[in-house]
C-alpha positions in Angstrom: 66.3 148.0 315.7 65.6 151.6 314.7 65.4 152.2 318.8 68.6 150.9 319.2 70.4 152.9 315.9 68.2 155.9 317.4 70.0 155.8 320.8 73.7 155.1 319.6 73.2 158.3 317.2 72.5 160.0 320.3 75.3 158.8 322.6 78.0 159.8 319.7 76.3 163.2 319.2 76.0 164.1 323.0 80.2 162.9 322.6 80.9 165.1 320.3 79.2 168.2 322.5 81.1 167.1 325.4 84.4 167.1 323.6 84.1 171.2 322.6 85.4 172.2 325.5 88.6 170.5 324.9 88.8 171.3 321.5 88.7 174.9 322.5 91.7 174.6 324.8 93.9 173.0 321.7 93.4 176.3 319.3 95.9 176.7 316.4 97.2 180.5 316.1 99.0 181.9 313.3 102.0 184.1 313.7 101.3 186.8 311.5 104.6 186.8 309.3 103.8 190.4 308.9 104.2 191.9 311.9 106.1 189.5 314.4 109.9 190.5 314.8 112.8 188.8 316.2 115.6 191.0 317.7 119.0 189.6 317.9 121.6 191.0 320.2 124.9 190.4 320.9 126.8 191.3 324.4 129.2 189.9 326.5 128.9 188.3 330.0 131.8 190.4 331.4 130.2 194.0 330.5 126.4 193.5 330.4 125.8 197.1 329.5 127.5 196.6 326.2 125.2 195.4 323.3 124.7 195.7 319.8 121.8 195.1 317.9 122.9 193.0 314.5 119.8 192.5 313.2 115.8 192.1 313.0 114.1 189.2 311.5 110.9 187.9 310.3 108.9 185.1 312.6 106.5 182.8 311.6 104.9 179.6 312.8 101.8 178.3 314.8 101.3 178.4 318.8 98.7 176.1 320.5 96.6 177.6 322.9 93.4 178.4 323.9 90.7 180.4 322.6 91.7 183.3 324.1 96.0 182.4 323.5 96.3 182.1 326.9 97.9 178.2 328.1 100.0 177.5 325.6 100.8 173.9 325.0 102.9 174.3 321.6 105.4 176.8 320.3 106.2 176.0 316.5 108.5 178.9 315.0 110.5 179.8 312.5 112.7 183.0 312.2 114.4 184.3 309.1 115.7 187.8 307.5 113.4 190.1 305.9 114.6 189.1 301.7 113.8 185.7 302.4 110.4 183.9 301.9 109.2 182.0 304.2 111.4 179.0 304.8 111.1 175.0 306.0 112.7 174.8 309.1 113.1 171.4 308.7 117.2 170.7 307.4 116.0 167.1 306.7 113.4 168.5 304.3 115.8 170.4 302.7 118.5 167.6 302.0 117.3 167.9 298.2 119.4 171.2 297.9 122.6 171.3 297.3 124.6 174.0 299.2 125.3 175.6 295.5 121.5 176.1 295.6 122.1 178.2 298.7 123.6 181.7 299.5 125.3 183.0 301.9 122.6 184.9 304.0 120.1 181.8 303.4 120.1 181.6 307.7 116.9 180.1 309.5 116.6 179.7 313.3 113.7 177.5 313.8 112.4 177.0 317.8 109.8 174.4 318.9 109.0 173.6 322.6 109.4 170.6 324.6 108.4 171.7 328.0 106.3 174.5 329.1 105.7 175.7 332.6 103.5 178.5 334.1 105.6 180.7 335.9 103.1 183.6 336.4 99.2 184.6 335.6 100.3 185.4 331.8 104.2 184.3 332.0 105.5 180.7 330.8 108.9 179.5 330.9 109.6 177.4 327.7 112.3 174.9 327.1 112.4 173.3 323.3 114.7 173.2 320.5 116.4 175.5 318.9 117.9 174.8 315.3 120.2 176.6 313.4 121.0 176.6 309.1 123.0 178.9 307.8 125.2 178.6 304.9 129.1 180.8 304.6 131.9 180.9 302.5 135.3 180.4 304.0 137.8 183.7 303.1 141.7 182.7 302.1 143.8 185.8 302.8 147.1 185.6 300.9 148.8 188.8 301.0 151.3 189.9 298.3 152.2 192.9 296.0 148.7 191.7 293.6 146.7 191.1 296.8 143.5 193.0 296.1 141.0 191.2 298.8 140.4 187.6 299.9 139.2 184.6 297.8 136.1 183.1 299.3 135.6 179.3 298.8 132.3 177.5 297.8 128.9 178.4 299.9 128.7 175.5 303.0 125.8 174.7 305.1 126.1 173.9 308.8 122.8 173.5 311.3 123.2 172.5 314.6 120.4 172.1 317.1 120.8 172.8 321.1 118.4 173.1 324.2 117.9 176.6 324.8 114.9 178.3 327.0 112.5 181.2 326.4 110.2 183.3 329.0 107.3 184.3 326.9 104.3 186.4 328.4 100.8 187.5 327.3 100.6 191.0 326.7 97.1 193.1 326.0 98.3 195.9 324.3 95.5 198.8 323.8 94.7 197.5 320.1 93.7 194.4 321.0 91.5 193.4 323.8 91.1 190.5 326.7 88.1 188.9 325.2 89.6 189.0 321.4 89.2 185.7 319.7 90.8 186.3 316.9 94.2 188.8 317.9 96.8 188.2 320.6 100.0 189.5 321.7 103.0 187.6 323.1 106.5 188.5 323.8 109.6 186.5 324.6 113.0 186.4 325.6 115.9 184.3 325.9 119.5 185.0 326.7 122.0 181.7 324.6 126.1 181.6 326.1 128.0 180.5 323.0 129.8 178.2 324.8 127.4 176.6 324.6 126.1 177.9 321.0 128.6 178.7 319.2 127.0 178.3 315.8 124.0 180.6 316.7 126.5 183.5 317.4 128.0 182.8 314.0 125.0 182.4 312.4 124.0 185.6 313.7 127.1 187.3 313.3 127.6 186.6 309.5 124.2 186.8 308.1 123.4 190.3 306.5 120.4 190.9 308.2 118.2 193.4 305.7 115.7 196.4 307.1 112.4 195.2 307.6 109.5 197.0 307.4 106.0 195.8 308.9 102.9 195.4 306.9 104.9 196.5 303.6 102.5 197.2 300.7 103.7 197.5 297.5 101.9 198.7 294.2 103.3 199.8 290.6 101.9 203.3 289.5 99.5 203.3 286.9 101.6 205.3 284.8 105.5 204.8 284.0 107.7 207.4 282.4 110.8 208.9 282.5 110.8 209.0 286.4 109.7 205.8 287.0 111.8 204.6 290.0 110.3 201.2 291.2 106.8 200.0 292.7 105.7 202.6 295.4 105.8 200.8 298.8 104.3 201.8 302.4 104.8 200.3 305.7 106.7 200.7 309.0 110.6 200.5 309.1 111.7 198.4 312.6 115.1 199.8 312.9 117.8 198.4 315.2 118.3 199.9 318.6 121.6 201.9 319.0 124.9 200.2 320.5 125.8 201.2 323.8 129.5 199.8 323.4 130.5 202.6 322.3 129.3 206.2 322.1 129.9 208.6 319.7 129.2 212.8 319.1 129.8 214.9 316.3 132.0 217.3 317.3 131.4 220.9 318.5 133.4 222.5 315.4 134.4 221.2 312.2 137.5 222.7 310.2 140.0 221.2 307.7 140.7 217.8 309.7 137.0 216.9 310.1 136.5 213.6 309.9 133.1 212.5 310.8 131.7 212.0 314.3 134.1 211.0 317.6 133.4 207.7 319.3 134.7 206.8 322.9 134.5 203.4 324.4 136.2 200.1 323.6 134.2 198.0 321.0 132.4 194.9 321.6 134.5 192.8 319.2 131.8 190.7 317.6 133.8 188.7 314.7 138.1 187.7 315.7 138.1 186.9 311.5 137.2 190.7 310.9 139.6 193.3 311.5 136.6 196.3 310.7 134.9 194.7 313.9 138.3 195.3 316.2 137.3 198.9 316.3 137.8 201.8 314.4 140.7 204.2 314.4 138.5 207.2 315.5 137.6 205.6 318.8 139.4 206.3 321.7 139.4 203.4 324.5 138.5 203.8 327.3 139.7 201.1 329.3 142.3 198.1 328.1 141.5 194.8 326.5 139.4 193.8 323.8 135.8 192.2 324.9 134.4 189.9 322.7 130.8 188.9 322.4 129.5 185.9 323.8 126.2 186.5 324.6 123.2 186.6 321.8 119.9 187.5 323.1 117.0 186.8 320.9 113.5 189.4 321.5 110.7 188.3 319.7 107.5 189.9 319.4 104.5 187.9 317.9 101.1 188.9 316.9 98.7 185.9 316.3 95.8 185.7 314.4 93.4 183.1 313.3 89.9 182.6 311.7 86.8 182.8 313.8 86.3 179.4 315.1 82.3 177.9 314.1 79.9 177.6 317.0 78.5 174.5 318.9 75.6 175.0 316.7 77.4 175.0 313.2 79.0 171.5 314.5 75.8 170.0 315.4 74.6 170.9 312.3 77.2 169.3 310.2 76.4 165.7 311.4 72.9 165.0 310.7 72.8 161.6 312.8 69.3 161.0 312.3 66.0 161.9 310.8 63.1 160.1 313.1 59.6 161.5 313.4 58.7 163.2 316.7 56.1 160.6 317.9 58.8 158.0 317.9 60.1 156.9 321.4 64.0 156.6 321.8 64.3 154.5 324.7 
């Protein structure tokens, strides 16, 4: 009888070996919250070179891969602006809030895959679903001799999910390198028509998208007095890229009319409902008609971490399957 239990405690343990492997290819990596960006742009399909960057966002989430990132099976993420902690991405886990509870500005853009194919040694095209929550208050315009700016209605919540696809690609940049186990670098990008979106452009076009700064630190001085401005914080700023729908120059002199720098080019309209995003009176156009955006581009840039995973050696250790003497014969 002890032969037998002997022999089955083998068979299970050699299993368990035998299954590493796969367990290696089905690695969960963090996106570090940190330092992964998303970059929104907005163009249109009828002047490519036209874009404007509205915004960049925070990105978190998990991607399933192996131990080295490479062959992902999963992409998990969730993108919101820089004020915000990190949200659920789920709407149907947030059906508890009301939309009082919510603010316009509370936008999160949530992405998991459905369908991954290789397209190149460290290139996959991914197909999944994207999801969109953002909440906005509708403006009532009522012009008159007291009118002193529009009345906005109650904060409303709309999410909307669509198929969209992403290209993401393995990059090795110089701070990381091929054999890292616990670092890796991925990139993506995908290019959404708002026919077929619209709510994503909106989304993206309302929501005041705050500077973010990577890796920000923040500490109060030891000492407060009469200077005391705030906690003293370090990190790096990711700016937005300059528009190239327009370009503008200060101008050579400056005299009693100066007012500000002169822009050429006719603005990408981004917003119909927002005069200010028409164009400005100091621009002169360039050509006729007004193009509006109906393109957003979303850039993201992740950098995943995760623990160092135990050895074959610490598993074998954790399931003590038997304790037989030496002279004893298994089989």
């Amino acid at each position: 009888m002890v032969r037998i239990d002997i022999k089955l405690a083998i068979i299970a343990f050699l299993g368990i070996i035998s299954a590493i492997p796969s367990i290696a290819q089905n690695t969960a990596w963090n996106t570090d919250s940190d330092h992964s960006t998303a970059r929104f742009v907005l163009s249109s399909s009828k002047r490519p070179a036209a874009k404007i960057n509205i915004g960049v966002a925070q990105v978190s989430g998990i991607v399933i891969g192996a131990a080295d990132a490479s062959a992902p099976s999963e992409f998990d993420l969730t993108v919101y602006p820089a004020d915000q902690d990190t949200p659920d991405p789920r709407p149907e886990d947030r059906r508890g809030e009301s939309d009082l509870q919510r603010s316009p500005g509370d936008t999160v853009i949530a992405f998991r895959s459905t369908v991954i194919k290789p397209i190149g040694q460290a290139t996959v095209r991914v197909t999944g679903d994207l999801t969109v929550t953002y909440v906005e208050r509708v403006a009532t315009y009522d012009p008159s001799e007291s009118y002193s700016g529009p009345t906005y209605g109650p904060p409303i919540t709309h999410s909307e999910r669509r198929e969209v696809t992403f290209e993401f690609q393995q990059i090795h940049p110089d701070s990381v390198s091929r054999e890292s186990t616990t670092r890796a670098k991925w990139s993506a990008l995908g290019v959404i028509q708002s026919a077929s979106f619209r709510e994503l452009l909106r989304a993206v076009e309302i929501t005041n998208w705050p500077v973010l700064v990577e890796g920000e630190q923040c500490e109060m001085p030891l000492t407060m007095g009469e200077d005391y401005s705030g906690p003293k914080c370090t990190g790096t700023v990711v700016g937005v890229t300059p528009r190239t729908d327009v370009h503008c120059e200060m101008p050579t002199t400056t005299g009693e009319g100066y007012s500000g720098e002169v822009c050429t080019g006719t603005p990408l309209l981004i917003d119909p409902s927002d005069s200010d995003a028409m164009g400005r009176t100091d621009l002169t156009p360039t050509s006729s008609g007004q193009l509006a955006a109906n393109e957003v581009t979303i850039d993201l840039d992740l950098w995943l971490t995760r623990p160092n995973i135990g050895q074959a050696s610490d598993l074998a250790r954790s399931f003590p399957l038997f304790n037989v003497h030496s002279e004893q014969t298994f089989f």
